[in-house]
C-alpha positions, 0 to 999 in steps of 0.5 A: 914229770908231774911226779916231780913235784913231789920231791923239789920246790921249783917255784921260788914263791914256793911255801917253806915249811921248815929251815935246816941250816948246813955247816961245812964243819965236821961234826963229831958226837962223842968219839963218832965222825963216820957213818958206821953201816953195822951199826945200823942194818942189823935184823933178828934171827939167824939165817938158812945158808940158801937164805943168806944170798936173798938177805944180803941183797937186801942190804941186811945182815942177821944180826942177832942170835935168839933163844939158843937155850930153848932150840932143840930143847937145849937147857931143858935136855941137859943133863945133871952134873954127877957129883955136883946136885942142882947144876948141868954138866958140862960134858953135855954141852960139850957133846952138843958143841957142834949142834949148838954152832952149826947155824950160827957158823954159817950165818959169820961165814956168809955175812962176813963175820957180822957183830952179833947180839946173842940172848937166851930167853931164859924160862925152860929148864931141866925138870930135875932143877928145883924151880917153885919159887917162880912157877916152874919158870926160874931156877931157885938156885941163881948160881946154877942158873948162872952156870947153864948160861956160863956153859953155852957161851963157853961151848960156842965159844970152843965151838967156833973157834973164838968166834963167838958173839961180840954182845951177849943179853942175858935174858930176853925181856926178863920184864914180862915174867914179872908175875913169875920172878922178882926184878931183884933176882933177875938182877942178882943173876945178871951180875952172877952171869957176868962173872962168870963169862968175864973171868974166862972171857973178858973180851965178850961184851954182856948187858941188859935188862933187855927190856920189853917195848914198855921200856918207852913208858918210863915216866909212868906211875910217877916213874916207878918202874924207872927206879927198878931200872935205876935199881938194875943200873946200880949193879950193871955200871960196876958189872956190865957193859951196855943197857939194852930195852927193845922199842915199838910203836903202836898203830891204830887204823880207823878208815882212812886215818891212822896214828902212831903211838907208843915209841916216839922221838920224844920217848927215846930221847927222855928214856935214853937222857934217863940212863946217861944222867944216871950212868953220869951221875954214878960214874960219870961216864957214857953207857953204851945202849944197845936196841935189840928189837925196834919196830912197828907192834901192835895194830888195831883196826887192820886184820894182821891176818890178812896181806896189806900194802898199807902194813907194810908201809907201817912197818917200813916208815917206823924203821927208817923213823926210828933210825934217823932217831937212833942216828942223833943219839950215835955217841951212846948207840953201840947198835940197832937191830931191827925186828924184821924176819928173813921169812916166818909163818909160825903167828900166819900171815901176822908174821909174814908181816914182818918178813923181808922175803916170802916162801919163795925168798922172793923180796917183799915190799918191807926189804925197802926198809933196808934198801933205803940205807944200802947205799950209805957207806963207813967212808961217809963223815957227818957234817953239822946240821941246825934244825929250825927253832920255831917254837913248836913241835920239829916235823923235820928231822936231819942228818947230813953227810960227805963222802970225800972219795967221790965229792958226794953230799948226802942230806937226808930228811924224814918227814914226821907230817901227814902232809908234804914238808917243804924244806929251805936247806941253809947252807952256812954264809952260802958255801953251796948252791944246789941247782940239781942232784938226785932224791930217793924217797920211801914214802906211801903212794896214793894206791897205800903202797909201800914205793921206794923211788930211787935215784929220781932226777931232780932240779932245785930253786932257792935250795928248797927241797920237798918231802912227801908226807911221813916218808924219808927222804935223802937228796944227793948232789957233788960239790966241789967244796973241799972238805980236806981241812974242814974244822972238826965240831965235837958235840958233848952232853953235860947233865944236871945230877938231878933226875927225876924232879916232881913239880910240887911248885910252878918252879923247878931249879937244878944245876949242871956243871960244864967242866970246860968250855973251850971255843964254842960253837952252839949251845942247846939245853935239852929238857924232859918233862912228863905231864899228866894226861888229866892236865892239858893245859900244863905248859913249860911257861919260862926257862931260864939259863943264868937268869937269862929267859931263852925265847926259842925252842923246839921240841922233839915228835911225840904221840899218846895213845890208849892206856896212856897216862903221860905225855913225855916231852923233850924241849931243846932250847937254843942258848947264846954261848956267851950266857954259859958258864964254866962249872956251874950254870943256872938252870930255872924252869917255870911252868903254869901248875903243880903236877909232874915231873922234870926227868932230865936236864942237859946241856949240849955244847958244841966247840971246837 
């Protein structure tokens, strides 16, 4: 039983370290109520037909199809068209319909017909195309290039039967290869791409830019490489339908000790305000953002080389941390897919790493980080939840959810300290009263193994529960509260149209316009800001909204590491809703020195 204590406060002199309040409201977040499952445990790579039992276990489901043009050589075999010089002929990838299908037939009958990202990598091509100007890794002509792309999709397309992906990337990670093509021409060929599928395929969902994992480093350089990415923007807003970026930290090991850096709660926010200011700005819409690969990276201080528990916890915890992250922003999240492996060798162990079976297809430690969401359901409805602003940075992160077939509350909790989080759940005017239920944690153990506790008994005073150091955590009790006439809370966010503002003063002005304000039920003013690593002391020293100084805050869970050069904040200021205005709203930030920059300003407003 000593174990206990680890997962419930049973002492009512116990300390509270954190308050998360709990509404019997729904909450609605764009047009999101419910849990949606694929949305959220998709992995990388096709499957072996003898694999696909061992995965689905797990609770995972592949989820994105990689490099197809690289596999067998397929681009780089093809064949030129005879009348037409420069471009493939399409009887080549006709020949090869069946072998271009094959697996990923295989993988949609075995996990029952999954949503799909497919990329291509986009770097080998057929020795008669003319590819001097990037190298020898690009084709001169975009157009030709376009049609290779054009001709896979459609051949899978016929291949399949009409079951092709429902998202296509059209090159992966285009930003690596920046030594060998300009940003423009993998724009231009974006567009061309597009055209080109949609006129035969208009159904087919195509995006990009498909960024590396320094998509999280925006605001470097006085966010140069945001404005190529605006740049991309300019033409995917008329001609493509999602924005895509890949998202990893970083881990350094030193002893005893360890520190995440690289991708953060912070940095996804400030990245993800960055695009829906600007798709709002430009079209005033929402744009759907797909995560492709996220994960855990480079490590420093380990031998990857070598198995370690203590890794595959690193692995495991910055999955579920970065999920709970994308869960928050689910309006704009059209999909996640982890990159986690069912089993690959080719790096050695550094690759077993991220591998959820071993050779055997037995499960490794790392398949936690899907068996932690298997039991999550699309009947699930969110509920409205308020983390506590207490004027620094939020430790807890929270998400709660009813499943109205069995009476079932789910609450759950990721814990961003290196020491134990205990937390008091509010539940509103007292509409529940927990006395016992059941934890499941993922958490790392004092031998610095990866344990996924599941279904623990546990007993609850005072409503306050206990999360393990850096570990997630959900909390199931039944009530017997109805929720057949719960009023439904619909969050909206309103940005300010200026993006991107330099701190040439100590004071930064913007604007955002609330078209409509309707019966309110919160209200929070979300900003980003990027100071200099070279000025610690900079600070937000004063916000205000319609000359109204707001006095309470949190900001969202941020690191920096080596070669970083910025520290990217996001605050969330709590407003009272009678200082908002319908139209125009004030908004004045004032910081103690000159330098940096505001990224993004918005307003989130919750009425019903």
């Amino acid at each position: 039983m000593k174990w206990l204590t680890l997962f419930a406060c049973f002492l009512s002199r116990a300390r509270c370290d954190y308050t998360v309040s709990i509404y019997p409201e729904i909450l609605k977040i764009g047009a999101v109520t419910h849990f949606n499952h694929g949305r959220w445990n998709g992995k990388n790579g096709l499957d072996t037909p003898a694999s696909i039992p061992h995965v689905k276990e797990v609770g995972t489901t592949a989820s994105r199809w990689l490099n197809r043009d690289m596999a067998g050589g397929l681009f780089e075999k093809a064949s030129e068209h005879p009348t037409k010089k420069g471009y493939p002929d399409p009887k080549y990838f006709q020949t090869h319909q069946k072998e271009i299908c094959t697996k990923y037939l295989d993988n949609m009958n075995g996990y029952n017909n999954p949503e799909v990202v497919m990329e291509m990598k986009g770097i080998t091509w057929p020795h008669w195309m003319d590819t001097s100007a990037h190298h020898g890794f690009f084709p001169n002509n975009i157009d030709a290039a376009a049609e290779f792309v054009f001709l896979l999709v459609d051949a899978v397309n016929k291949g399949t039967k009409g079951q092709s992906p429902k998202f296509f990337e059209v090159t992966n990670e285009p930003d690596s290869q920046w030594k060998n093509t300009n940003w423009t021409t993998f724009i231009i060929f974006h567009q061309a791409v597009s055209q080109k599928i949609k006129a035969k395929y208009p159904y087919m969902r195509v995006g990009g830019p498909t960024l590396t994992g320094a998509s999280i480093l925006f605001d470097r350089y006085d966010f140069r490489n945001w404005k190529r990415y605006a740049d991309f923007l300019d033409m995917g807003l008329d001609h493509l339908d999602f924005f895509s970026f890949h998202s990893y930290a970083s881990l350094d090991v030193n002893g005893d000790s360890h520190h995440f850096h690289g991708s953060s709660e912070a940095k996804l926010f400030g990245l993800l305000d960055l695009v829906e200011s600007y798709s709002h700005k430009k079209k005033n819409k929402l744009l759907d953002i797909i995560v492709s690969e996220f994960g855990l990276g480079p490590v420093s201080g380990l031998d990857v080389q070598k198995p370690s528990t203590f890794l595959d916890w690193a692995y495991i915890y910055q999955h579920n941390a970065q999920i709970f992250t994308f869960l928050q922003r689910r309006d704009v999240m059209r999909k996640v897919v982890a990159f986690l492996l069912s089993y690959t060798d080719l790096k050695g162990q550094a690759s077993i790493n991220y591998s959820i079976l071993d050779k055997t297809q037995k499960e490794r430690d790392i398949a936690q980080a899907f068996k932690f969401w298997k039991n999550f359901y699309d009947t699930m409805t969110y509920l409205r939840v308020d983390s506590q602003f207490h004027n620094a940075e939020r430790k807890i992160v929270p998400h709660v959810l009813v499943d109205q077939r069995n009476g079932s509350l789910t609450i759950l909790l990721h814990n961003y300290d290196q020491r134990p989080s205990h937390v008091k759940l509010s539940f509103d005017k007292g509409w529940f009263h927990p006395t016992s239920g059941k934890s499941t944690c993922e958490y790392l153990n004092a031998q610095k193994k990866a344990t996924l506790a599941t279904n623990q008994p546990i007993h609850v005073t005072n409503s306050m529960v206990t999360v393990p150091a850096e570990a997630s955590c959900y909390f199931l009790f039944h009530k017997s509260h109805s929720f057949a006439h719960a009023p439904t809370v619909t969050q909206k966010t309103y940005y300010s149209t200026d993006m991107v503002v330099p701190i040439h003063n100590t004071v930064v002005e913007v604007k955002v316009n609330i078209p409509s304000i309707g019966n309110l039920d919160f209200v929070r003013l979300r900003v980003g800001v990027s100071f200099s690593i070279k000025s610690p002391h900079q600070k937000v020293k004063a916000v205000a909204v319609n000359s109204h100084t707001l006095t309470s805050f949190y900001t969202l869970q941020t690191h920096s590491g080596p070669g970083e050069d910025t520290v990217w904040e996001v605050f969330e200021y709590n407003v009272p809703s009678n200082l908002l205005h319908q139209h125009n709203n004030d908004v004045k930030l004032s910081f103690s020195e000159t330098g940096g920059y505001v990224s993004t300003v918005a307003v989130i407003v919750g009425s019903h």
